[in-house]
MIPADO-459960 format. One record per residue: residue in three letters; z negated, y, x of N, C-alpha, C, O, CB in turn. Coordinates in steps of 0.001 Angstrom, whole numbers, plus 500000, padded with zeros to 6 digits. Glycine has a CB too. Layout:
AlaZYXZYXZYXZYXZYX...
% end
This chain:
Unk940948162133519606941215162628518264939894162621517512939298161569517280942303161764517527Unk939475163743517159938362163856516146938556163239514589939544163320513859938093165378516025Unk937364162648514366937547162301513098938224163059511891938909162669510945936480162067512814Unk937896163943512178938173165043511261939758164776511180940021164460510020937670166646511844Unk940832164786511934941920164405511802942515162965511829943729162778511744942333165030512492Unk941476161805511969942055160505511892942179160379510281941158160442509596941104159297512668Unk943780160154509547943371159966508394943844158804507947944115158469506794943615160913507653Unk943961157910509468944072156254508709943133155423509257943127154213509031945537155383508942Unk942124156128510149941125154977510392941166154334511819940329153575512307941401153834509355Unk942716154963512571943131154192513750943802155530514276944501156449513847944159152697513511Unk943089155047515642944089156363516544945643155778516816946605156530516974943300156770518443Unk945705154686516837947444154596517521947816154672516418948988154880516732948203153238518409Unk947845154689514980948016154849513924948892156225513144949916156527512532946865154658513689Unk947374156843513809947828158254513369948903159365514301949487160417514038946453158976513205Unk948775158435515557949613158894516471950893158445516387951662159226516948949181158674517598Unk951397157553515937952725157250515005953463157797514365954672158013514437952670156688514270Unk952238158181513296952680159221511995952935160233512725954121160553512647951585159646510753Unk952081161128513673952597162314513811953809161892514559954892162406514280951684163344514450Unk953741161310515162955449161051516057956574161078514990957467161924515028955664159240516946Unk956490160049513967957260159963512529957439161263512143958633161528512005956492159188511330Unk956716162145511922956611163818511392957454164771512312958391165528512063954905164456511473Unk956709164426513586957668165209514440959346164631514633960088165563514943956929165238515908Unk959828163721514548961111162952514510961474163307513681962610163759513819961263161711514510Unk960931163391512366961886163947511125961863165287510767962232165552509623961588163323509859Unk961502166214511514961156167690511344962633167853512292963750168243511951959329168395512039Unk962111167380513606963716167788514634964906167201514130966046167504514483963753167152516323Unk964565166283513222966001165652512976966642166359511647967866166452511545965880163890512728Unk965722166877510585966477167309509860966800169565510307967489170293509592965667166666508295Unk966203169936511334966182171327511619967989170506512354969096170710511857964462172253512838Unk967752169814513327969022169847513572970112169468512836971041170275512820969114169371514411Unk970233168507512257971334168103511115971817169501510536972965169947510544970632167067509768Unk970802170013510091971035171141508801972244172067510191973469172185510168968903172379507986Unk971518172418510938972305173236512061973848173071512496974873173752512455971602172981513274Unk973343171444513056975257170992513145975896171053511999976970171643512118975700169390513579Unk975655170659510869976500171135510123977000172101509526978115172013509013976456170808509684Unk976005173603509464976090174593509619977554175097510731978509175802510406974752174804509926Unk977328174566511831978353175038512509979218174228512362980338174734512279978186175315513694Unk979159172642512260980614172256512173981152173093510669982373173136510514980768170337512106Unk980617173487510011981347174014508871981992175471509107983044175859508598980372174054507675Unk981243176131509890981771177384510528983013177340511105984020177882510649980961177835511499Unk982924176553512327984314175797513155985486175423512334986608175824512644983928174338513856Unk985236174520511090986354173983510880986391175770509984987000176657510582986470172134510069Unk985880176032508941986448177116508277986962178202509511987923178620508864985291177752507198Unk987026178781510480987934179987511330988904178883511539989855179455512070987232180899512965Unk989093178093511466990307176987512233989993177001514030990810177129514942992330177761511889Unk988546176825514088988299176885515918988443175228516179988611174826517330986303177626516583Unk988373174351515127988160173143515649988184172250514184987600172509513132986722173113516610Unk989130171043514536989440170109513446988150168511513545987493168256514554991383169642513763Unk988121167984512708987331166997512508987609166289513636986813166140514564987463166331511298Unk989114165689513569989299164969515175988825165149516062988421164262516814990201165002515788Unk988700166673516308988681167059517811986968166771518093986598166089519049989282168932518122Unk986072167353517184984517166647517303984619165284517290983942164650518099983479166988516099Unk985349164703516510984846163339516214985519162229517737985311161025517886985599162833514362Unk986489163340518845987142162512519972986635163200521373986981162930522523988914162535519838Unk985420164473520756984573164774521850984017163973523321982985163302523316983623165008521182Unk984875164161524564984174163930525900983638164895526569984224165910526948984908163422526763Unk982585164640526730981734165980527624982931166119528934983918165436529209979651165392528427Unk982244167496529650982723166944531125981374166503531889980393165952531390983592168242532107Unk981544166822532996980557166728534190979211167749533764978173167211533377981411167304535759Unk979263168541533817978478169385533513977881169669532629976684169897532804978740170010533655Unk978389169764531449978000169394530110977205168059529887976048168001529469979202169337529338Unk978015166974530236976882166292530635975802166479531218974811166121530580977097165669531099Unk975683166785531913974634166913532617973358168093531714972154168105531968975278167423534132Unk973895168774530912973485169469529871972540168683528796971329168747528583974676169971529290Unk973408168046528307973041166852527372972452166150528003971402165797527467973974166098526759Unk972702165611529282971302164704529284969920165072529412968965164315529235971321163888530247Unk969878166235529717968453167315530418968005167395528829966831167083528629968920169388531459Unk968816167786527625968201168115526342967675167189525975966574167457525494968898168542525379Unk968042165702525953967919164059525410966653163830526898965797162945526888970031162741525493Unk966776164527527694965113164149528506963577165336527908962368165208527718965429164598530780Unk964235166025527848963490167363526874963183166968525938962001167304526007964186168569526417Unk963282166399524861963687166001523455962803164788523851961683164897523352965481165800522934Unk962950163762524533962033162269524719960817162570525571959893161809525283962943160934525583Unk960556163336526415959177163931526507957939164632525664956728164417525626959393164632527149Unk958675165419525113958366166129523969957220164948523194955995164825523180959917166546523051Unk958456164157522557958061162333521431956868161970522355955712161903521938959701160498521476Unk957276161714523785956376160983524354954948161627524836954138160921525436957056160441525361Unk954709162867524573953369163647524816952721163619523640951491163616523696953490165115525274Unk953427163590522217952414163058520830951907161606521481950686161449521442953488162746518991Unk952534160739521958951542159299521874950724159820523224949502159672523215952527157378522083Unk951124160202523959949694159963525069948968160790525101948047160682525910949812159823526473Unk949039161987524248948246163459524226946595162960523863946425162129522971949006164712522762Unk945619163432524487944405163100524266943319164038524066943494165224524345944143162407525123Unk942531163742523740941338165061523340940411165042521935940383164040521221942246166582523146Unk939900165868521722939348165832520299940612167386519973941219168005520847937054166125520140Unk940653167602518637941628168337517898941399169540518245942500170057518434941640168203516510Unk940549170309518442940255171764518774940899171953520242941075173117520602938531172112518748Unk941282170873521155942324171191522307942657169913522444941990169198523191941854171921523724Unk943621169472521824944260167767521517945622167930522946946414167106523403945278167486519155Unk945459168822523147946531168546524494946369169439526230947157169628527156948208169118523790Unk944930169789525978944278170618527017944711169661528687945190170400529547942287170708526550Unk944579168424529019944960167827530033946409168098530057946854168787530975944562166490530031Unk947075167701529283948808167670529185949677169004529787950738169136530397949257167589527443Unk948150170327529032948718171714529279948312172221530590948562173373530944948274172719528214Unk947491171102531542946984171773532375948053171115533670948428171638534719945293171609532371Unk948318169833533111949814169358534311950370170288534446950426170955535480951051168315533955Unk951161170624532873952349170953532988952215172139533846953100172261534693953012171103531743Unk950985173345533797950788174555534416950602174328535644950299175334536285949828175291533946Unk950672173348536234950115172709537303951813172346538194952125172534539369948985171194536678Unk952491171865537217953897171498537776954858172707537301956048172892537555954469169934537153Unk954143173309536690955289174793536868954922175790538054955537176755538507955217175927535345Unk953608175171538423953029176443539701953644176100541226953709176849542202950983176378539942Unk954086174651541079954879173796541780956039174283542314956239174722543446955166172820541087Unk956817174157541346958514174706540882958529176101541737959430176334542543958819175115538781Unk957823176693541574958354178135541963958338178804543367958790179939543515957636179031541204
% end
């Protein structure tokens, strides 16, 4: 991290905050969303409070949800270990990942 962007003096510091920033950016884009649709749902009559609030995935769906909640905690976890100076603060990170998508295919 270049000075230029340390603005508390400490790298694990500032790498916090942005984690803090990024946590509350996804958390309120999503909130606003689910409720968006739970309000949609209940207004057509597609779905009553109960029925969200006694929600079991199945198999699959699960398996849905857990891939998003591993997506979602990688994501968090590449702000703390991302390294570099700021003009390419994630150039190693981007070169795995291109590296494990050349993999995959």
């Amino acid at each position: 991290m270049s000075a230029e962007f340390d603005f508390f003096g400490n790298q694990q510091v500032s790498k916090l905050f942005d984690l803090v920033l990024e946590l509350g950016m996804d958390l309120h884009v999503t909130t606003t969303r689910l409720r968006a649709l739970e309000m949609l749902l209940i207004r057509k009559g597609e779905l009553t409070v109960d029925q969200l609030d006694g929600f079991t995935p199945t198999e699959a769906e699960k398996q849905i949800l857990d891939l998003k909640r591993d997506e979602f905690m990688a994501r968090l976890m590449r702000i703390i270990t991302e390294s570099g100076p700021s003009e390419h603060p994630l150039r190693e990170q981007w070169d795995a990942a291109i590296a494990q998508r050349n993999l995959n295919k």
